[in-house]
MARBA-3410 file (N, C-alpha, C, O; in Angstrom, 1 decimal):
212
-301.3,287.9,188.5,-301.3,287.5,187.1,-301.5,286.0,187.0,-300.6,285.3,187.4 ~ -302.8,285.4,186.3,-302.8,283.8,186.1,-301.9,283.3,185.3,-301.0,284.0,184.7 ~ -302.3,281.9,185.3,-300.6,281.3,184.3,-301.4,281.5,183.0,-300.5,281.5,182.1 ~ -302.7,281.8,182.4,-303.3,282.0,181.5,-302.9,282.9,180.7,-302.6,282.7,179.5 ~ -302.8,284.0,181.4,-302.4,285.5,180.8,-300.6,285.6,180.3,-300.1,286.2,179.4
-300.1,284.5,181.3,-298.4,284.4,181.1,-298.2,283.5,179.8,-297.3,283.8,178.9 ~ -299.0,282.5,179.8,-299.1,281.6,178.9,-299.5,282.5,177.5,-298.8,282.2,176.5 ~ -300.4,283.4,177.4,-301.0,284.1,176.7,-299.9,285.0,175.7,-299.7,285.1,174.5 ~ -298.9,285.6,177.3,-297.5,286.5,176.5,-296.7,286.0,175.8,-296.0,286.3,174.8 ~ -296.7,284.8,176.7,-295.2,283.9,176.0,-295.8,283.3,174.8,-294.8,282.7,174.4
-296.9,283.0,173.8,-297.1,282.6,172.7,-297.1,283.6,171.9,-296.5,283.3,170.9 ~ -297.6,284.8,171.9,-297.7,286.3,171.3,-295.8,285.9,171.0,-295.4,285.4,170.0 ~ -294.8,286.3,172.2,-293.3,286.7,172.0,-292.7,285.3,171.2,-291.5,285.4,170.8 ~ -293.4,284.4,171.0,-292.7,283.3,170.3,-292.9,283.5,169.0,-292.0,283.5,168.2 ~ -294.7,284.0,168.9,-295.1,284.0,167.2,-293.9,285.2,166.8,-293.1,285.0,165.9
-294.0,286.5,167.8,-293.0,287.7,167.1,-291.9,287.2,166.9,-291.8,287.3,165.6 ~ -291.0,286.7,167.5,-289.2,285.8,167.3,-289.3,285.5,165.9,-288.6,285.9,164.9 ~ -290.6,284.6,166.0,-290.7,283.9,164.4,-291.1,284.6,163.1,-290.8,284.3,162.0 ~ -292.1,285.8,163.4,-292.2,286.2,162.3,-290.8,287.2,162.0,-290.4,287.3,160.9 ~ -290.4,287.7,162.9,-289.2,289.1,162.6,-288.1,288.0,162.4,-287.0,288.5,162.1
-288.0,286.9,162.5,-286.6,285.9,162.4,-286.9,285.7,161.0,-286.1,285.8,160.1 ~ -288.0,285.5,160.7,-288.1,284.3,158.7,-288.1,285.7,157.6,-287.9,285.7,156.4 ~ -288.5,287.0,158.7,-288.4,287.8,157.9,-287.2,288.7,157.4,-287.0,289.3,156.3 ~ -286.6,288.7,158.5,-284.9,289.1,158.2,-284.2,287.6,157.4,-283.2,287.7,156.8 ~ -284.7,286.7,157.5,-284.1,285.5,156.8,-284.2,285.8,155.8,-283.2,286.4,155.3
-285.4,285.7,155.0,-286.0,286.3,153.8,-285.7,287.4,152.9,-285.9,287.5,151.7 ~ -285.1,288.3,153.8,-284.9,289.3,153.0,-283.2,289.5,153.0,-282.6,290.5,152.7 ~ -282.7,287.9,153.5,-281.3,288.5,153.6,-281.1,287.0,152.3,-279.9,286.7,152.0 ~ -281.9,286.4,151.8,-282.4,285.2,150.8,-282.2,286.2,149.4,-281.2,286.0,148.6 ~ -283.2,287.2,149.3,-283.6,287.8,148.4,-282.2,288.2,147.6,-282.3,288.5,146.5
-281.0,288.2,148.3,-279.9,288.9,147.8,-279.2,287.9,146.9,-278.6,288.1,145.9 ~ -279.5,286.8,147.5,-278.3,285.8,147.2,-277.9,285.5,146.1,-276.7,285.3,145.9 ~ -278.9,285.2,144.9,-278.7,284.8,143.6,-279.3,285.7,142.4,-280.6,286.0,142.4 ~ -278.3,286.4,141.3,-279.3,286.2,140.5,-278.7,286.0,138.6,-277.5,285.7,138.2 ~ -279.5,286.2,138.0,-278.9,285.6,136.7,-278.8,286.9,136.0,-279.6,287.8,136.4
-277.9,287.1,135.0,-278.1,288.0,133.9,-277.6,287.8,132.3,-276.7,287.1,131.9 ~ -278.5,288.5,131.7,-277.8,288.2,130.0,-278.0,289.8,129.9,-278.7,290.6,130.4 ~ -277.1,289.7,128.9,-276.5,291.3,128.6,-276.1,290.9,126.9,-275.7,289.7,126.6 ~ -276.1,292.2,125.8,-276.2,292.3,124.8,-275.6,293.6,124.2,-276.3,294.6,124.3 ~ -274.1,293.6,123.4,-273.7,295.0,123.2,-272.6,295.1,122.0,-272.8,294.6,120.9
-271.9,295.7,122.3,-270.6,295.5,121.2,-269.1,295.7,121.8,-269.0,296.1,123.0 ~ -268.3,295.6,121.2,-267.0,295.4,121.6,-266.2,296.2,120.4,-266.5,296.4,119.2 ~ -265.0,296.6,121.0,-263.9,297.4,120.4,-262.8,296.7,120.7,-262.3,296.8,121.8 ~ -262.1,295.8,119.7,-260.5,295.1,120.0,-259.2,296.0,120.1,-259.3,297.1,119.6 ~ -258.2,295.5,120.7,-257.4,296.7,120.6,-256.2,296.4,119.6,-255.5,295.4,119.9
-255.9,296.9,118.6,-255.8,297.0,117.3,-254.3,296.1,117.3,-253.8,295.7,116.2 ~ -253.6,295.8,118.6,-252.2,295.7,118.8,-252.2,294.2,118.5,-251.3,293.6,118.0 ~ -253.6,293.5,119.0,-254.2,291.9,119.1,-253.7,291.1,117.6,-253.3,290.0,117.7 ~ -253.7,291.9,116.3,-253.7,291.7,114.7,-252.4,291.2,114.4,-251.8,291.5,115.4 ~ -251.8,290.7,113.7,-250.9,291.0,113.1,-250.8,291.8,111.7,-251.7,292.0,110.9
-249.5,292.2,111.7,-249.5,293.1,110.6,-250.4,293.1,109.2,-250.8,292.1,108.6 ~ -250.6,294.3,108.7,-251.5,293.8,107.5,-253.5,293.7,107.7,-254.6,294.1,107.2 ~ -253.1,292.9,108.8,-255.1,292.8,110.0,-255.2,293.9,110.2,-254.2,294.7,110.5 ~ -256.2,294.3,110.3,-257.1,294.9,111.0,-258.7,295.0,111.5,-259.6,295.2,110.7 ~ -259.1,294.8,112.8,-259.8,294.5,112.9,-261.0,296.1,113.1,-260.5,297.2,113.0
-262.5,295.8,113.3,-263.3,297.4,113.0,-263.4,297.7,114.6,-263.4,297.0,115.6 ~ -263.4,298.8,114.3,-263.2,299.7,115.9,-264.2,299.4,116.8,-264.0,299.6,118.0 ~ -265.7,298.9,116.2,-266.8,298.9,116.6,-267.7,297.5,116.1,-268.5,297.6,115.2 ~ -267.4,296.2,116.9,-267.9,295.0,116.5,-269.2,294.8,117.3,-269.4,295.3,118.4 ~ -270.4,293.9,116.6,-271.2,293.3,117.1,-271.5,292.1,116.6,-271.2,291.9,115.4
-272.1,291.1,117.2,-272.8,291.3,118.6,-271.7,290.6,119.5,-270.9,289.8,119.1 ~ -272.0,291.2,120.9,-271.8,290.4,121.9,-273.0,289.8,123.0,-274.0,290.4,123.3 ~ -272.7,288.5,123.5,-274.0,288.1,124.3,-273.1,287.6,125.4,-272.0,286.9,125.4 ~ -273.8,288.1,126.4,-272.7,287.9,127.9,-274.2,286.8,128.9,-275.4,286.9,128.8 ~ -273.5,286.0,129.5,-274.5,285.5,130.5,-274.0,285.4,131.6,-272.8,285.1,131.5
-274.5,285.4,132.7,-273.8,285.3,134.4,-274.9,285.0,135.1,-276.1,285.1,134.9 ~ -273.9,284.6,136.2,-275.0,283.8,137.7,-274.2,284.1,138.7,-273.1,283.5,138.8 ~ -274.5,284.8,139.5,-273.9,285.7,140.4,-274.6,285.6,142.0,-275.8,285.8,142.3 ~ -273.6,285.3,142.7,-274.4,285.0,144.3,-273.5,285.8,144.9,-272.3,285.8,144.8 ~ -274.3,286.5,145.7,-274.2,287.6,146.9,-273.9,287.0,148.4,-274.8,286.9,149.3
-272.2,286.6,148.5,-272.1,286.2,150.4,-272.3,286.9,151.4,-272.6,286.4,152.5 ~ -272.2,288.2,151.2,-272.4,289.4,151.9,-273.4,290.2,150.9,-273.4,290.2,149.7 ~ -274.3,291.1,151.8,-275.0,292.4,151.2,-273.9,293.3,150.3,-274.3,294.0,149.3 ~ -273.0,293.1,150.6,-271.8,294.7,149.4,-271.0,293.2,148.7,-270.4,293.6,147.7 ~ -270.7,291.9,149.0,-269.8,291.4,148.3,-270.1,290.1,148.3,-270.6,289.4,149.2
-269.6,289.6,146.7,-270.4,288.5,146.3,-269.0,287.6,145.0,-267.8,287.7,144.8 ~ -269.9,287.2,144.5,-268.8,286.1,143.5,-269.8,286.2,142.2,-270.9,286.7,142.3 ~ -269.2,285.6,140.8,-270.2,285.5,139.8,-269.5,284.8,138.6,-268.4,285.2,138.1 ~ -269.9,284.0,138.3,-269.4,283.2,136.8,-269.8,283.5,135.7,-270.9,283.3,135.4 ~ -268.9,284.1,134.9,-270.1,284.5,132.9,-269.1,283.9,132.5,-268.1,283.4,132.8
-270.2,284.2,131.0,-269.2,283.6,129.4,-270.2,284.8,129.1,-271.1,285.5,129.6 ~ -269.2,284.6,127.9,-269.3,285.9,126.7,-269.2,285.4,125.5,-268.7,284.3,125.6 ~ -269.4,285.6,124.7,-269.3,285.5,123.4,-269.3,287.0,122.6,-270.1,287.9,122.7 ~ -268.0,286.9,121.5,-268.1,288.5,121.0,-267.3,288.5,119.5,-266.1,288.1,119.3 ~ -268.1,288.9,118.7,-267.9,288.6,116.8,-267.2,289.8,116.1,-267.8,290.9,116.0
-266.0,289.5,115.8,-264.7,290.7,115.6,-264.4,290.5,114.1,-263.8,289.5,113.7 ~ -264.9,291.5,113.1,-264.7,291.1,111.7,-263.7,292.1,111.4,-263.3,293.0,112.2 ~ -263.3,292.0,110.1,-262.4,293.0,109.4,-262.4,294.8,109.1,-263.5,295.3,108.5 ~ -261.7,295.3,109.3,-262.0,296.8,108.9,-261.6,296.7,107.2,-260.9,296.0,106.5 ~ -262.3,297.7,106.9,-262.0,297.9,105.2,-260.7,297.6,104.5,-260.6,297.0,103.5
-259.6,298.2,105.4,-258.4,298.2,104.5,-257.7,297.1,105.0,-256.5,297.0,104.8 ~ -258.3,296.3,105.6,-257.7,294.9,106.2,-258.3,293.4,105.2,-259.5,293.3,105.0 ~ -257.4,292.3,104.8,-257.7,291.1,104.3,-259.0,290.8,104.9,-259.0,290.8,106.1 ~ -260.4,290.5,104.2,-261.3,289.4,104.9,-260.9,288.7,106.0,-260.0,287.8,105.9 ~ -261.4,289.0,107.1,-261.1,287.6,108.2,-262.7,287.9,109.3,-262.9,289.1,109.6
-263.4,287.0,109.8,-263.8,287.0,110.5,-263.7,285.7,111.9,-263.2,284.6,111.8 ~ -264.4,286.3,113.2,-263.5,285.7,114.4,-264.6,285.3,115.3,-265.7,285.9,115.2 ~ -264.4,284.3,116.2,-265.5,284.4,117.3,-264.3,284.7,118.8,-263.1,284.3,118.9 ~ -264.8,285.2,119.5,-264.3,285.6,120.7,-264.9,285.0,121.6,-266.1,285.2,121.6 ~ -264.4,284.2,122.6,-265.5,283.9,123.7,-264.8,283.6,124.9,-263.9,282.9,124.6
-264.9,283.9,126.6,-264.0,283.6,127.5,-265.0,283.3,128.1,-266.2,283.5,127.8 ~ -264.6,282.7,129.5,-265.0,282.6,131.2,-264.2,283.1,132.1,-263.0,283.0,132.3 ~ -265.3,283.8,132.8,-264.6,284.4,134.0,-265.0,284.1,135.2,-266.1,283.6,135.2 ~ -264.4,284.1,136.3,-264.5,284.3,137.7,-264.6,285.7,138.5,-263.7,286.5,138.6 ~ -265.4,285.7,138.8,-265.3,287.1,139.2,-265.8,287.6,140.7,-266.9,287.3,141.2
-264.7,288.3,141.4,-264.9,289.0,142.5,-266.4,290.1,142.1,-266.6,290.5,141.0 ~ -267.3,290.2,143.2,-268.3,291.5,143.0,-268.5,292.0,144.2,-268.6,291.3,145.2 ~ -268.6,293.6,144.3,-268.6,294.6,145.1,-269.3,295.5,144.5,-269.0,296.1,143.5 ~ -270.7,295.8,145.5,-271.8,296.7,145.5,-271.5,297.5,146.2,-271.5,297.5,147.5 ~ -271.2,298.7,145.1,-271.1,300.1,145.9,-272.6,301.4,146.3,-272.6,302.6,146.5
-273.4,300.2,146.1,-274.5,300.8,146.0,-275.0,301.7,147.2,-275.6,302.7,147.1 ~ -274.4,301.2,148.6,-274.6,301.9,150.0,-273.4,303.1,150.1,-273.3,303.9,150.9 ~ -272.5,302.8,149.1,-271.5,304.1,149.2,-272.0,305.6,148.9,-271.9,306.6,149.5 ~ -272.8,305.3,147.6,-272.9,306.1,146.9,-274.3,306.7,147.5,-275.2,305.9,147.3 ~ -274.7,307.7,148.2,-275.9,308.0,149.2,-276.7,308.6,147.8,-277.8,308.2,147.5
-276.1,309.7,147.0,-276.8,310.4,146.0,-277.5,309.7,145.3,-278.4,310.2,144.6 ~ -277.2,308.4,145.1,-278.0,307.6,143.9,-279.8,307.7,144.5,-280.0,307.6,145.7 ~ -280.7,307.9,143.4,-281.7,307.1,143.6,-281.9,305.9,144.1,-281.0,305.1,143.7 ~ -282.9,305.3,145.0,-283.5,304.3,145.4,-283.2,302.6,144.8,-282.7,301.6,145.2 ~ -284.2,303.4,143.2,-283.8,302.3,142.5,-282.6,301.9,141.7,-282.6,301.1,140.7
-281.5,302.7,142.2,-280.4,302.2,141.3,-279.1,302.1,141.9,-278.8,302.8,142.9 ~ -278.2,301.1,141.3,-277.2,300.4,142.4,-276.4,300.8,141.4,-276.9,301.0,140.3 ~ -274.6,301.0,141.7,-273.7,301.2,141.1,-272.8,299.3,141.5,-272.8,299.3,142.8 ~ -272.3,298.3,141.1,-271.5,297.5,141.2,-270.2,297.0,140.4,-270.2,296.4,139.3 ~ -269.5,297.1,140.8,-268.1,296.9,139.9,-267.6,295.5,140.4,-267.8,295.1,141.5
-266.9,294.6,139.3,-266.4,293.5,139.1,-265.7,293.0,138.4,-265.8,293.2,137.2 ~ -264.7,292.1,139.0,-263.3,292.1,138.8,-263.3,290.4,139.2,-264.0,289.8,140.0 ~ -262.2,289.9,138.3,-261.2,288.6,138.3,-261.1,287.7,136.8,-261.8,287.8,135.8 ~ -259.7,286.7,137.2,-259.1,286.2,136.1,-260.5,285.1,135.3,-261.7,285.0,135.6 ~ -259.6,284.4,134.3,-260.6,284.1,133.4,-259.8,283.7,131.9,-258.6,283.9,131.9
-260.5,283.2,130.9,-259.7,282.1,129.8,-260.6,282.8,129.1,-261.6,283.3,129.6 ~ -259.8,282.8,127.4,-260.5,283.2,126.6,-260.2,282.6,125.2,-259.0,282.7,124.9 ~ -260.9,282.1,124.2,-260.9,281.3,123.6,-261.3,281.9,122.0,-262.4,282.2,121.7 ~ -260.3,281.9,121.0,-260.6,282.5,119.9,-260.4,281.9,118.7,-259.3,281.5,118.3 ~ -261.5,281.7,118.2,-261.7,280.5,116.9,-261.8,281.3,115.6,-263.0,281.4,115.2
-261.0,281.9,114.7,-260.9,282.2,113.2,-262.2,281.3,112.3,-262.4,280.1,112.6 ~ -262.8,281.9,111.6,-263.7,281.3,110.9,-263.1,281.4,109.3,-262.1,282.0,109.1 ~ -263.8,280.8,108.5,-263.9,280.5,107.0,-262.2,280.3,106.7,-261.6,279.5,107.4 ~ -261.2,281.2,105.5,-259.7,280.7,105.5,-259.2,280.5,106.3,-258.6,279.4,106.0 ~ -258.8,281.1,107.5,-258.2,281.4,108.9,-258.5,280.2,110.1,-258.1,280.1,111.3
-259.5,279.2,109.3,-260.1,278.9,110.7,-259.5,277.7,111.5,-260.0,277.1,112.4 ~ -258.3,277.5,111.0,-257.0,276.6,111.9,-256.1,277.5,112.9,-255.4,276.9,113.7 ~ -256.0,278.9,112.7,-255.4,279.7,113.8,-256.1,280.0,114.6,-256.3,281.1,115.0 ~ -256.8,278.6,115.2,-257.2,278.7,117.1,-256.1,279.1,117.7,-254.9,278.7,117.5 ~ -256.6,280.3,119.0,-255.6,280.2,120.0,-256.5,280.4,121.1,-257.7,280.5,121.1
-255.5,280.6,122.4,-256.5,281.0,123.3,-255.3,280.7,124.7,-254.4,279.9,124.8 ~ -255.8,282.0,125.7,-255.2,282.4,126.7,-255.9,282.9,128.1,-257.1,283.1,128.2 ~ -255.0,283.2,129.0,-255.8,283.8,130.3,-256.2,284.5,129.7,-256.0,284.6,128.5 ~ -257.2,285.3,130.6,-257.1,286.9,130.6,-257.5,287.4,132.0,-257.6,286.7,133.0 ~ -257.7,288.7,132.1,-258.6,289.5,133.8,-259.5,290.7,133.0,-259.1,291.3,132.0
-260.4,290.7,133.5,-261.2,291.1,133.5,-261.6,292.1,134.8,-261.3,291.9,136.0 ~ -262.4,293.2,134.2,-262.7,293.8,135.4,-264.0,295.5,134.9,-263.8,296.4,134.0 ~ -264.8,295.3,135.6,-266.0,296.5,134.8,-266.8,296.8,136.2,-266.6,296.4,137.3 ~ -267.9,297.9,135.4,-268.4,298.6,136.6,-270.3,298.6,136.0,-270.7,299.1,134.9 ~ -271.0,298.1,136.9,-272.5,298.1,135.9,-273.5,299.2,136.8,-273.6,299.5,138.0
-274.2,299.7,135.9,-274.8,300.9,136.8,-276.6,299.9,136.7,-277.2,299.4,135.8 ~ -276.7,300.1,137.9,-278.4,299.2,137.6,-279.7,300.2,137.7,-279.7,301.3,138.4 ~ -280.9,299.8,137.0,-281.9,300.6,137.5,-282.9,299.2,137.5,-283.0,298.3,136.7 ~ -283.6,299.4,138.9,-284.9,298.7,139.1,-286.0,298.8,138.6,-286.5,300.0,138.6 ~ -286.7,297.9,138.2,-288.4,298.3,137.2,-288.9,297.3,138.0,-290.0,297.7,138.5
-288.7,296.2,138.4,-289.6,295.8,140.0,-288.8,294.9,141.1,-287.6,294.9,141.2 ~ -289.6,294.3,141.6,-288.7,293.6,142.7,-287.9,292.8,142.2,-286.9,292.7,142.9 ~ -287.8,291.9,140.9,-287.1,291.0,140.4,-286.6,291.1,139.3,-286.0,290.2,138.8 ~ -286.7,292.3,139.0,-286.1,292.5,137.9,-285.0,294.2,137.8,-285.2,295.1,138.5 ~ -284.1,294.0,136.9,-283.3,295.6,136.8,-282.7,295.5,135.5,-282.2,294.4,135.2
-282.8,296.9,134.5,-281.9,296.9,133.5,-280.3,297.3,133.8,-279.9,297.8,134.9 ~ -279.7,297.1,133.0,-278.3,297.2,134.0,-277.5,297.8,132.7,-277.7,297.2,131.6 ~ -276.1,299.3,132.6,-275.3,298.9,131.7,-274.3,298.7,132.2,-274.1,299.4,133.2 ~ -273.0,297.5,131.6,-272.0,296.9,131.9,-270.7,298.1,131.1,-271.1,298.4,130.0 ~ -269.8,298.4,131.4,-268.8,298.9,130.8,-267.5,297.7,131.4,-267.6,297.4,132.6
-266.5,297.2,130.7,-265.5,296.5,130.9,-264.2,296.3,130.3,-264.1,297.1,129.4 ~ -263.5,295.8,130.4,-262.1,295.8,130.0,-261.4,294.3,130.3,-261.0,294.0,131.3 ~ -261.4,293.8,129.3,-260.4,292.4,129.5,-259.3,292.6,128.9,-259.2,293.0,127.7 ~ -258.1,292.4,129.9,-256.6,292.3,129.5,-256.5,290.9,129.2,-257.0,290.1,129.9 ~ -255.5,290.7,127.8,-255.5,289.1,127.3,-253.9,288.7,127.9,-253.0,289.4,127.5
-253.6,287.7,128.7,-252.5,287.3,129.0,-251.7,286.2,128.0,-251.4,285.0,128.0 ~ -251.6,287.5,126.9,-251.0,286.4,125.5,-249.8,286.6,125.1,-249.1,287.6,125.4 ~ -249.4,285.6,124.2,-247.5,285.7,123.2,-247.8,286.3,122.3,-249.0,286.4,122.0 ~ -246.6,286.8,121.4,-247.1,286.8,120.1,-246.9,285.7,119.0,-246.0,284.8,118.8 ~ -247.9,285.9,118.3,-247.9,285.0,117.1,-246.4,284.3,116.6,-245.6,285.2,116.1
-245.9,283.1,116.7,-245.3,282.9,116.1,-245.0,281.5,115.3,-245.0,280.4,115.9 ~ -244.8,281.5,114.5,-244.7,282.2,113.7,-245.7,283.2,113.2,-246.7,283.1,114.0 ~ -246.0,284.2,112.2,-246.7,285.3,112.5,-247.9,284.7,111.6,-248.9,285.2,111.9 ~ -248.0,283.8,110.6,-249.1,283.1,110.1,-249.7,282.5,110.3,-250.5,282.0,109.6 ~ -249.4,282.1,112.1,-250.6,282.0,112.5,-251.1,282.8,113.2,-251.7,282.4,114.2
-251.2,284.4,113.0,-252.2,285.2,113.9,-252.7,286.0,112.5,-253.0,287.2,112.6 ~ -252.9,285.4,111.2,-253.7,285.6,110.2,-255.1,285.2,110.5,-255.5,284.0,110.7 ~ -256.1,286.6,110.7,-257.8,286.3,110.9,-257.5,285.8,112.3,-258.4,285.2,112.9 ~ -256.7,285.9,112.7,-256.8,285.7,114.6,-256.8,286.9,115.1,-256.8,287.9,114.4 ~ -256.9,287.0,117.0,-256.7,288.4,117.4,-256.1,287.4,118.6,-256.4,286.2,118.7
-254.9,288.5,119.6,-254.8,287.8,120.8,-254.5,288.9,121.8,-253.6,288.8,122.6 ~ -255.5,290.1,121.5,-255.4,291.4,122.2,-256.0,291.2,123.3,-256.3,290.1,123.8 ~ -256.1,292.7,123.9,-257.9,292.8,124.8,-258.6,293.3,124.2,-258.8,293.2,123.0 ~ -259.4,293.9,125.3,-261.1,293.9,124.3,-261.4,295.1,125.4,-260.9,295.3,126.5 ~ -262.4,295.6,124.8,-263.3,296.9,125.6,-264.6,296.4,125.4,-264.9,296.0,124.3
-265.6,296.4,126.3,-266.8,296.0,125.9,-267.8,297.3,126.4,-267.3,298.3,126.9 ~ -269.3,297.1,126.1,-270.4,297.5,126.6,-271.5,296.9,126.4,-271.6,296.7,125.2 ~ -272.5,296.6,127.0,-273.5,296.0,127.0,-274.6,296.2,128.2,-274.5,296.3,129.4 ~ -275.4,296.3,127.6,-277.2,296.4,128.1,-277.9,295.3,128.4,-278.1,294.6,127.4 ~ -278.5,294.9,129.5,-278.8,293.5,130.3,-280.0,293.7,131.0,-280.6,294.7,131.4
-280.3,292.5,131.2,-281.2,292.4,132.5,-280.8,291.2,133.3,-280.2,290.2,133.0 ~ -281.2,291.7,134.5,-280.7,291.3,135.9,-281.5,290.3,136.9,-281.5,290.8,138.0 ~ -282.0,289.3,136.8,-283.2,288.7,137.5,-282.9,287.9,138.7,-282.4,286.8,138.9 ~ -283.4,288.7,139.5,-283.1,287.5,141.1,-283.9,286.4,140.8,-284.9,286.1,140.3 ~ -282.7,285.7,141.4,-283.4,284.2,141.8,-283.9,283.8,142.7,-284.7,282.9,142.4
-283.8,284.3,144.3,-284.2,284.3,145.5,-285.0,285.2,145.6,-285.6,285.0,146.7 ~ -285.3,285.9,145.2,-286.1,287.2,145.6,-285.6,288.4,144.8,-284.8,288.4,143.8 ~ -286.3,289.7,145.2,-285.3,290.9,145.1,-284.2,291.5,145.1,-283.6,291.0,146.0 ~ -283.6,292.2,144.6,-282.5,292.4,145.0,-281.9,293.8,145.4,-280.9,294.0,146.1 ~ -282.5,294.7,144.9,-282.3,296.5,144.7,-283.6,296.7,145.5,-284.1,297.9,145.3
-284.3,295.9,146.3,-285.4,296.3,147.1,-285.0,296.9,148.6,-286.0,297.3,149.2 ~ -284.0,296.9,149.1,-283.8,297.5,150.4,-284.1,299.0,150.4,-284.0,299.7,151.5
END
């Protein structure tokens, strides 16, 4: 065998290293980042009011945004804000509210758990603490308050291409709050939790992400 032909193999097994290396790089890239905004409504939980308040069972809108990076293929981290508009029920005083927190959030794709799902669709749940910030508008609007909370939900995804997936969010933020005291100031305030739902899209930043 000449050194020609040896020389020949060993450039062929270098090019292969490099292509099957940039390409497992790449597609372990594609996971890492991606953004979402999400759009839904929210249900307060009625205990949040003080007496006399009431807030409607069924508020909108809410607008959620996140940026979410993947350390691992099944587990990752993600930062949102929310914002969510909580008005009065009929037999309650006029009061309207802005709701809005940040979270930190643990994330865990159970997407390889679950074998029955379709292709294109991932199941991921996510969880951690987080501040939440609630500003009374028009009479009311000097009973700021604002407290922890935790947070924790489950988003079912479906893919429409490589970079893109519709997603819905179901969630639950517990508020780590006192009560009002004195009780005039939780007039046109809330310092409950919250139940959410919202409908989003999901966009990698690096690439793909529901493409494996």
């Amino acid at each position: 065998m000449n050194s020609s032909f040896i020389n020949y193999k060993l450039v062929i097994a270098c090019l292969a290293c490099f292509i099957f290396g940039f390409s497992g790089f790449s597609q372990r890239e594609t996971s890492k980042w991606k953004a979402q905004l999400a759009l839904g409504i929210n249900s307060p939980s009625q205990s949040g009011f003080v007496t006399n308040f009431e807030g409607k069972s069924i508020n909108l809108p809410i607008v959620n945004l996140g940026l979410q990076h993947m350390l691992k293929p099944q587990f990752g981290v993600k930062l949102d804000y929310g914002f969510n508009r909580i008005t009065n029920d009929g037999s309650s005083p006029y009061f309207k509210l802005n709701y809005s927190r940040v979270n930190a959030q643990a994330v865990y794709d159970a997407s390889r758990l679950l074998m029955f799902l379709p292709e294109n669709m991932g199941v991921v749940g996510h969880a951690g603490p987080g501040f939440s910030f609630v500003k009374p508008l028009a009479t009311y609007g000097s009973n700021k308050t604002s407290f922890f909370n935790a947070m924790a939900g489950v988003e079912v995804h479906y893919g429409i291409t490589q970079l893109l997936s519709v997603y819905f969010d179901a969630s639950y933020i517990y508020g780590f709050s006192k009560d009002f005291d004195p009780v005039i100031d939780g007039y046109g305030s809330f310092n409950g939790n919250l139940l959410t739902a919202t409908i989003g899209i999901s966009i990698s930043l690096s690439g793909c992400y529901y493409c494996d």
